[in-house]
VEXBA-376152 format. One record per residue (C-alpha): x, y, z. Coordinates in steps of 0.02 Angstrom, whole numbers, plus 50000, padded with zeros to 5 digits. Layout:
<nodes>
XYZ
...
</nodes>
This chain:
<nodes>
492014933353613
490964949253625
489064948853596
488974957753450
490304945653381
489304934753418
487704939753370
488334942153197
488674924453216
487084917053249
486194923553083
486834914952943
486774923052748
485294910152648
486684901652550
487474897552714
485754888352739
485544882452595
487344874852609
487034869552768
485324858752720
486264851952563
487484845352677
486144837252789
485544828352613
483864839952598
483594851152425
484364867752420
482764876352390
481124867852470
480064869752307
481564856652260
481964867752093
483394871252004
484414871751838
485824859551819
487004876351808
486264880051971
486464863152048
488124861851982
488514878052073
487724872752253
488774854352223
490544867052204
489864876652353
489544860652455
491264854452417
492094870152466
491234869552625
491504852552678
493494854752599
493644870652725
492974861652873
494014846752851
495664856752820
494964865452989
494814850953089
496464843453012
497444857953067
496774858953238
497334839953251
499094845453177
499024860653316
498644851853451
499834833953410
501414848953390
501074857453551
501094839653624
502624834353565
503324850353593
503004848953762
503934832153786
505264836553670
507034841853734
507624858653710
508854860053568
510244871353625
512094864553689
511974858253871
512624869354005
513464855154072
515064846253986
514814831153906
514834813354033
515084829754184
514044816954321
515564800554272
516564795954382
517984800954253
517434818554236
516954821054425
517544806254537
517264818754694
515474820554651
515134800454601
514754794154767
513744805654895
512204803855017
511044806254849
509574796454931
508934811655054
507474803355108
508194790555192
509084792255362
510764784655298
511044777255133
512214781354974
512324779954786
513354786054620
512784801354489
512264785754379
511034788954258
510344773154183
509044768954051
507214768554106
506084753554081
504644754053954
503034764154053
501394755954067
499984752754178
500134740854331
499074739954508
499824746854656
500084735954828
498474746354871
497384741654718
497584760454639
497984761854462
499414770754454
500564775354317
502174766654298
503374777554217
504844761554228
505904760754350
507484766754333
508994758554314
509944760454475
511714754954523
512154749054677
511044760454826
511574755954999
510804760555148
510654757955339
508954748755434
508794749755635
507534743755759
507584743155927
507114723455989
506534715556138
505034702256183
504254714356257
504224728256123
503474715956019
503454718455825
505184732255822
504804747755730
506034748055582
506764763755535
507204766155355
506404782055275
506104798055344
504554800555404
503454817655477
502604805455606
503674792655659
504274796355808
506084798955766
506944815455799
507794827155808
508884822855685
510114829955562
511684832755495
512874841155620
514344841755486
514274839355310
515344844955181
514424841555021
515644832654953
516844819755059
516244819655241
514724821455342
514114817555515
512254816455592
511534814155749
509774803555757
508614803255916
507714790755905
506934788856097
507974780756216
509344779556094
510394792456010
511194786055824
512564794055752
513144790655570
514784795855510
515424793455302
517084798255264
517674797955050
519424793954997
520074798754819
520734788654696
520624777254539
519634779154405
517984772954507
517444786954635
518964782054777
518344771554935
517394777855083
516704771255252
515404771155377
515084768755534
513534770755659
513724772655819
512154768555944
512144773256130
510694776256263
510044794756264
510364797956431
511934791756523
511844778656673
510474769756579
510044753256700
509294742056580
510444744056411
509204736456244
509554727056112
509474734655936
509744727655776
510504737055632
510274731955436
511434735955305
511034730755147
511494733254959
510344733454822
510664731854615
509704734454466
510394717554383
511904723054281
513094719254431
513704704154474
513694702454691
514824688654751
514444686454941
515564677455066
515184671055243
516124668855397
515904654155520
514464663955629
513394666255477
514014685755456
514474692155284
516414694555282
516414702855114
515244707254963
516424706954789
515784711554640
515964719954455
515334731754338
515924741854191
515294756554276
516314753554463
517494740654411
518024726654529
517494731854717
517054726254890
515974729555033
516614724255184
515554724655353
516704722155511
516214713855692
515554728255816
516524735755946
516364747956092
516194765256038
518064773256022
518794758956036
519224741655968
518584730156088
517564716956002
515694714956075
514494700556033
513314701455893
512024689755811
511694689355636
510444685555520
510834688555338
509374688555202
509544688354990
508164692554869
507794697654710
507484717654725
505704721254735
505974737854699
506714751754815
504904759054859
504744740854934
506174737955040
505464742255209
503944732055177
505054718155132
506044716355269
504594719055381
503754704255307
505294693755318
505444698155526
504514683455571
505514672655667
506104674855839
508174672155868
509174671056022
510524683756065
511724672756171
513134682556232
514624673056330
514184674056525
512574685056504
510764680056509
510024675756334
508614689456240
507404686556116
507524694455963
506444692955802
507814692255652
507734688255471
507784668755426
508744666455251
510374658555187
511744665455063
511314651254949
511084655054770
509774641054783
508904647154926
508884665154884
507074675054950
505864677654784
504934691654777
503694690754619
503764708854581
505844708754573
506334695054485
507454701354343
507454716554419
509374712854517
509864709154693
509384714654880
510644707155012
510194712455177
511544710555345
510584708755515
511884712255672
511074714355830
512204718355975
512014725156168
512094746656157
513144754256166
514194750256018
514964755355834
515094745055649
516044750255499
515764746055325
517034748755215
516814752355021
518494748454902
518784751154740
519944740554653
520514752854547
521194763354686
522044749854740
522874747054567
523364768254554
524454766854689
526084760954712
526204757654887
524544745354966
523004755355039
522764752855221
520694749655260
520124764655296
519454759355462
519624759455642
520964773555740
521214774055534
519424781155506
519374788855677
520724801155598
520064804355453
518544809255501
519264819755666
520374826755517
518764830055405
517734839355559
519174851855594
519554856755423
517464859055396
517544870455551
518984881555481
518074884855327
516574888555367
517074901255475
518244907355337
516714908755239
515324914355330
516524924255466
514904920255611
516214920955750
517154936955701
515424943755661
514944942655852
513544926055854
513654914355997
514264897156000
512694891155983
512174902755815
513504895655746
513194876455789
511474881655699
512354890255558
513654875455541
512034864955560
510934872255424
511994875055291
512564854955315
510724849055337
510674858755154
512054849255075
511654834055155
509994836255066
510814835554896
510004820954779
510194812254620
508824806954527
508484799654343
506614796154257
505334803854180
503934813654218
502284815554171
501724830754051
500104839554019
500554847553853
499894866253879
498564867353714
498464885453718
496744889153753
496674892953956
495134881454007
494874873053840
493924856553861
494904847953735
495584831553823
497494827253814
498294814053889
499714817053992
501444811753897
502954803953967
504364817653958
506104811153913
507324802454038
508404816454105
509544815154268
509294830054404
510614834154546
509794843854663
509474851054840
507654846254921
506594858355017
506274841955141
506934826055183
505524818755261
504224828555166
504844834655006
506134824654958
506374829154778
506634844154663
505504858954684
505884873254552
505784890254651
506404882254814
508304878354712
508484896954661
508514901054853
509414884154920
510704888554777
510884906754865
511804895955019
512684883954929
513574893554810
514534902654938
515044885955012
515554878354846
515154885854684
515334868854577
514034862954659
512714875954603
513544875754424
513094858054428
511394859054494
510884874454376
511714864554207
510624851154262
508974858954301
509314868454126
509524851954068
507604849654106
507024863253968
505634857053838
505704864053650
504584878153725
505824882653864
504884878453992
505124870854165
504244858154275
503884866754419
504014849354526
505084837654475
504544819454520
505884809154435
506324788054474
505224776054574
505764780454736
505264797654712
503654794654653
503084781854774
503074798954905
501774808454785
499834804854786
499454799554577
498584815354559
500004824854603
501274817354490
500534827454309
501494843754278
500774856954147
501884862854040
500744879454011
500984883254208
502514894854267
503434895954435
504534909454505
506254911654396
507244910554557
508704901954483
509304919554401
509704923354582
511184914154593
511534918954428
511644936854471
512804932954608
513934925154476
513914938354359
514694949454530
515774935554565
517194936254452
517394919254450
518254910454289
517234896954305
515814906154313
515844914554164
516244899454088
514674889354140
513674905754091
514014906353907
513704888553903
512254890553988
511554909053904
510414900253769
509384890453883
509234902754001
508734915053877
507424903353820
506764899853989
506534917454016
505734920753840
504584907053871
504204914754032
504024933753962
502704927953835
501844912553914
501084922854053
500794939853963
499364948254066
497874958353987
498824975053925
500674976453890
502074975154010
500854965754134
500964947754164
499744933454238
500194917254330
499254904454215
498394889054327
497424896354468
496174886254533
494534887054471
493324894154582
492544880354674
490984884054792
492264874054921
493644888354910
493774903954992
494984909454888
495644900554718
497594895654736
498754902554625
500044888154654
501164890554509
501434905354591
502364896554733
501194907354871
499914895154847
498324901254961
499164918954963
497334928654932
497174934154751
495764942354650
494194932454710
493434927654551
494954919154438
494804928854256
495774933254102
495874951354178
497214948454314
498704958254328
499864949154467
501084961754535
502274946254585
502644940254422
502734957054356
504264961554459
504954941354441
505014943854255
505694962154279
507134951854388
507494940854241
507444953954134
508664963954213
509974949354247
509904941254061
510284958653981
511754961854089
512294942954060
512004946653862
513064963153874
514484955353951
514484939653827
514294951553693
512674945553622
511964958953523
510054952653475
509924946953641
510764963753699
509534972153572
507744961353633
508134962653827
509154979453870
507374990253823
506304976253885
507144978454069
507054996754055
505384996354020
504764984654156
505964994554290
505085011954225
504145016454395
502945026054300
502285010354223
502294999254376
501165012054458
500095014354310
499874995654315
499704991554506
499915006854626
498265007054709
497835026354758
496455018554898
497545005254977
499285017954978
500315001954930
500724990554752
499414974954735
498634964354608
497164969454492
495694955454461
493804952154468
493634955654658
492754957454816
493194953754970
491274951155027
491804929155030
491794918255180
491584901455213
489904895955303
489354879355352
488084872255253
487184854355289
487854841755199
489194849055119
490454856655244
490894872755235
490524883155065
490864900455000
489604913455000
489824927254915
488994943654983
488814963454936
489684971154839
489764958954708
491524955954609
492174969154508
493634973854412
494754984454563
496474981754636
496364967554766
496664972654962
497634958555024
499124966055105
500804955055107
502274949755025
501444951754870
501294970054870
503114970754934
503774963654773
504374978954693
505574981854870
506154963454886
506824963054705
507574980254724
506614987754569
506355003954653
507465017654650
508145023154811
507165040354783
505565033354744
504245041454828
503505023454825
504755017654939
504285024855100
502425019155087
503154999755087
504365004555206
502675010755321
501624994055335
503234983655334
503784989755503
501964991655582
501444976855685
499684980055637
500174973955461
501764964455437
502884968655573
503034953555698
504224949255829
504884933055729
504964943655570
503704947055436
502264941555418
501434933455243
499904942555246
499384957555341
498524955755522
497404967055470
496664957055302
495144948255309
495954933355254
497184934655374
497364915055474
495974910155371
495694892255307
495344889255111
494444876055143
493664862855255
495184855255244
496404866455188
497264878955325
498124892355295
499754893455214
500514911155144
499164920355254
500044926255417
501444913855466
503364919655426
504344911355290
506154914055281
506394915755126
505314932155085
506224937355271
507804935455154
507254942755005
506874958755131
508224957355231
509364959855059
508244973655010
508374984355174
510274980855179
510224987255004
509295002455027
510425004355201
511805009955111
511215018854945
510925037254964
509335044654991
507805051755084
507405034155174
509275024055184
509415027155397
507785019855408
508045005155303
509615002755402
508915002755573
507444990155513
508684978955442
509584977155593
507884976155699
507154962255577
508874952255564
508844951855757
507054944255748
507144931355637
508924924955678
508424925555866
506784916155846
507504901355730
508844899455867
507574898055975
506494886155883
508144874055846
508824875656037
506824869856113
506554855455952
508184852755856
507224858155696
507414871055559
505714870655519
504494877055333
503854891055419
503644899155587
502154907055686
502014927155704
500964923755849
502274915455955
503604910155846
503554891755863
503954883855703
502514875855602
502454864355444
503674850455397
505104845755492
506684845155462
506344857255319
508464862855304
507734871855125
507604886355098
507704889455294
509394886455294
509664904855213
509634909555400
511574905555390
511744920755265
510694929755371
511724927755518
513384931155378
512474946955317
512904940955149
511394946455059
</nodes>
């Protein structure tokens, strides 16, 4: 509000007072006089007043209760996806699949289940925390190992994957999304390798099998331990588990029924010697509970390792072991207070002398019943085949897709491309729940309180950014893991895009994280878990949409008019949610405020997070990024509406992408003459550092010249946008300028590829805070390398003043950045978040098979 405004504000006309003392129950005149006519008259007034103000109040309530159930509302338009598309009837290849990435080895159906009633309960640590129900799962099975040994003590039990456990490298060596996969675990002296291998038919999902193989690390091991593996199953109540034991207290079989799976069984068989079928001697300890919950599983069986077993092989000296003491008695069945009525966990203890293999076997009665002819188990020289069979045919077509060997890469760039894009699929989930929602109220900083809402139950498949770190959905991450999988398999990303559209609120908008089921959320802090539905993220899922637009595909084009209404919305909400200041600009809504704690407020909607921004956070900014982002979205939805012949839309967004492409009004808007590159506009100085200041830490001081409305010098990605999203014509007299501080090593240019933020800024390796390092602010990320990789590649080969030079750094920057993650995966066995521009080691969360995995299209040139 202006001053003036309100100035006029503060001085109110004398029958405002008057009005305003009647109200308070004083006279309206102090002498107290007054006709009745006139008293009549100041009563009408009164009532007016007092009408207006409650009408006001009353339809501030109404505003605010509609943007709040708007915001937890489902969008209204047709799913993408057919109807029942996750069944077992619609997609038996997709029922069954590794969908539990963030443990080491475990699998479960595309089952999306009811969700308990949320409420409030106390945490194992004491911490309120919300409950949001947990989620109805099906049978989850999974695999358990520790290594035992009196002398070890208590084992370490391996379960979940973990940044500082100790465990690694691992990762999937083949995996083909869909039917097969095979991973390699290190975990110290001993070297795990788990192997699944699907079989179609019925009307269930088909059968499949395991088996885990455990040897030493290094060959001619002396002293050969003892290990213990734990496979257990684990129901949400609705099925009905039917153990049955053998005569050395091992489970023979697990039957069991459900509308959803039919009539099936779980066999476990006796371990042998790795390739072949020599029986060795194994001990087991079986235990049965009521499920406490998946979150609780690890804690559970650690409790229950209390007693110390002996491992008695014939003719060989007895070990210790501590094993799990239960029964498969109904009657004696483990309680656990938190699980009862919440299904079954049956655990299997075998511990056996390395080196040696076990298979479990899943069957489906119904594929029994579709044939004519009996199925054979598919196990032993049975599974051996299958999955030999399974490992050629991946070879063949992944070098029929990506071409890596006729393009000239090693043996070992291809191991890492075979590698990365398998770590990727192998990172697919499943998840079902709800989130939490912090309906946006309009007002940017208003201090009216709202509760966060409970969004509807909705099901997501998706890729994660991180098994052991970010195991769950993250919004701008799937556009770019979407970029690799599509070329593997298109149905997958049709799937995965159907169901993150599936995620749109009445609004159109899109939870940036998505923290969905109880074994997702038990990985987030509380505080973490609220997502505001007035906050944006990059639209990065139009990428792969672009690609099928140019991909001809039936199918395609298909899932694209199913899918045009709720993309269009997504986008519209987009376009007009984070309008900037004047037209055809645009501002990322949720920055930080600024904190005396913060050198720089994070933008993390954004998805650059401490990427430096205008110093002091303000209604002015103008953020180049989301400019060109929309300009992106712009551009692909009016092609998509030309082609499905959508006139309004045709109409709405043909002029709107010609408009934000015009290069005259991208430089009016954020050319800056002084800096000779695009950037952001803001409240800004970059006089701010943090200094240390007794008692509270470090602190930001802000020196001369004070803030002021400028374009902001923080040389990066950022002001690269306009060339990574290809809005400049090849002509552009702009072009050359990015082209400049790209390829110096002063600025950008590094030996491991580009840089996040110039060498040359001020904020350049700085910390935000005490205990905040940096992020976006000098180390190289692989997906902006991608994004510029595409861009050079595109310029490369369209005519014009600066195409040879765009060429020859395309070729320079591809040899970088493939080199140094080759590198990086050869010395730690890692695809890693990001990597250093110092000396190229890589830096962040590990395994992080993301968006790093787009090295494979690097390498494939498939941009």
């Amino acid at each position: 509000m202006a001053r003036g405004e309100r100035r006029r504000r503060g001085a109110p006309a004398d029958g405002a007072r008057a009005a305003e003392r009647a109200a308070r129950g004083g006279p309206a005149r102090r002498d107290g006089r007054g006709g009745g006519a006139r008293g009549a008259a100041w009563g009408a007034a009164l009532a007016v007043v007092a009408l207006s103000l409650a009408l006001g109040l009353s339809g501030r309530w109404l505003l605010a209760w509609h943007r709040a159930r708007r915001a937890v509302t489902l969008h209204s338009a047709p799913p993408a996806l057919l109807p029942d598309s996750s069944s077992p009837a619609v997609s038996p290849d997709l029922f069954w699949g590794t969908y539990r990435p963030h443990v080491y080895f475990g699998m479960k159906t595309r089952s999306p289940q009811p969700l308990l009633t949320g409420k409030w309960d106390q945490s194992p640590a004491g911490r309120r925390t919300p409950n949001l129900g947990a989620p109805a799962s099906r049978p989850s099975k999974g695999l358990m190992w520790a290594q035992q040994g009196a002398t070890l003590g208590t084992p370490k039990l391996r379960h979940t994957c973990e940044q500082g456990d100790g465990v690694g490298p691992y990762g999937w060596q083949f995996h083909d999304g869909l039917s097969f996969g095979r991973q390699h675990i290190q975990d110290g002296a001993l070297r795990l390798t788990t192997e699944f291998v699907k079989r179609p038919g019925g009307q269930h999902g088909g059968d499949w099998s395991w088996r885990v193989t455990v040897e030493p690390q290094a060959s001619g091991t002396s002293t050969l331990p003892l290990v213990s593996l734990f496979f257990y199953v684990v129901t949400d109540g609705k099925e009905v588990l039917v153990p049955e034991v053998g005569t050395k207290g091992q489970l023979k079989f697990i039957g069991g029924h459900t509308s959803e799976l039919g009539d099936f069984r779980f066999t476990l068989l006796a371990p042998t010697s790795p390739g072949d079928t020599t029986l060795k001697y194994g001990s087991y300890n079986v235990f049965w509970s009521s499920n406490p919950g998946l979150p609780l599983l690890t804690e559970m069986v650690k409790s229950r390792l209390n007693s110390w077993f002996q491992h008695r092989p014939p003719g060989s000296s007895p070990e210790r072991y501590l094993g799990l003491s239960g029964s498969l008695k109904w009657e004696d069945r483990g309680r656990s207070g938190q699980g009862q009525g919440q299904g079954q966990f049956l655990i299997q203890q075998v511990t056996v002398k390395v080196p040696f293999s076990m298979e479990l076997v899943f069957e489906s009665g119904s594929a029994r019943a579709a044939g004519s002819q009996p199925l054979e188990q598919l196990a032993g020289s049975l599974l051996t085949q299958a999955l030999e069979s399974h490992a050629e045919a991946f070879r063949e077509r992944f070098e029929k897709t990506f071409q890596l060997k006729e393009k000239g890469l090693s043996t070992g760039e291809q191991t890492l491309g075979q590698a990365a894009l398998s770590g990727l699929l192998g990172g697919i989930g499943y998840f079902y729940g709800q989130s939490l929602v912090l309906p946006d109220m309009g007002v940017e900083g208003s201090e009216q309180k709202v509760d966060p809402a409970l969004f509807p139950p909705v099901p997501l498949f998706t890729a994660v950014p991180s098994r052991s770190f970010f195991p769950r959905g993250f919004l701008w991450d799937e556009g770019f893991h979407q970029l690799v999988v599509q070329r593997w398999d298109p149905h997958f990303t049709r799937e995965a895009l159907g169901h993150w559209l599936g995620l749109l609120n009445a609004d159109g908008w899109i939870g940036r994280e998505q923290v969905l089921g109880d074994e997702a959320r038990a990985r987030v802090p509380p505080e973490f878990l609220v997502q505001r539905a007035g906050h944006a993220n990059p639209p990065t899922l139009l990428l792969p949409v672009a690609h099928m637009l140019d991909s001809g595909d039936p199918a395609d084009f298909a899932f694209l008019r199913r899918a045009f209404p709720r993309l269009h919305a997504w986008f519209s909400w987009l376009h007009q949610s984070q309008a900037g200041p004047e037209p055809l600009s645009y501002r990322w809504r949720g920055r930080d405020p600024a904190l005396p704690t913060l050198l720089n407020p994070k933008t993390l909607p954004s998805g650059l997070d401490d990427y430096p921004r205008a110093s002091h956070p303000s209604a002015t900014e103008r953020h180049l990024d989301l400019r060109c982002w929309v300009a992106l979205g712009a551009r692909v939805l009016a092609r998509l509406a030309e082609w499905l012949g959508e006139t309004e839309a045709v109409v709405e967004l043909g002029p709107l992408a010609a408009s934000l492409e015009a290069e005259d009004s991208l430089d009016e808007l954020h050319w800056a003459p002084e800096l000779g590159v695009f950037a952001d506009f803001g409240n800004h100085t970059k006089a701010v550092q943090l200094k240390p200041q007794t008692p509270q830490g470090l602190v930001r001081v802000v020196g001369q010249p004070h803030p002021h409305l400028q374009y902001v010098d923080a040389l990066g990605y950022v002001s690269l946008f306009p060339l990574l999203l290809r809005l400049l014509n090849p002509r552009s007299s702009r072009l050359g300028p990015l082209l400049d501080v790209l390829a110096d090593s002063r600025h950008l240019w590094s030996p491991f590829g580009l840089r996040s933020l110039a060498a040359s800024s001020p904020f350049y390796g700085q910390r935000n805070s005490e205990h905040d390092p940096p992020y976006w602010r000098g180390a190289v990320w692989l997906n902006v390398n991608y994004l510029a990789l595409g861009a050079l590649h595109h310029y490369g080969h369209l005519e014009g003043p600066h195409q040879a030079r765009a060429a020859k750094l395309h070729s320079e920057l591809r040899a970088n950045v493939v080199s140094n993650v080759w590198r990086q995966y050869q010395a730690t066995g890692f695809l890693w978040e990001q990597y250093s521009d110092r000396d190229g080691r890589g830096m962040g969360c590990r395994p992080f098979q993301g968006w790093t995995s787009l090295v494979l299209l690097v390498m494939a040139e498939d941009y």
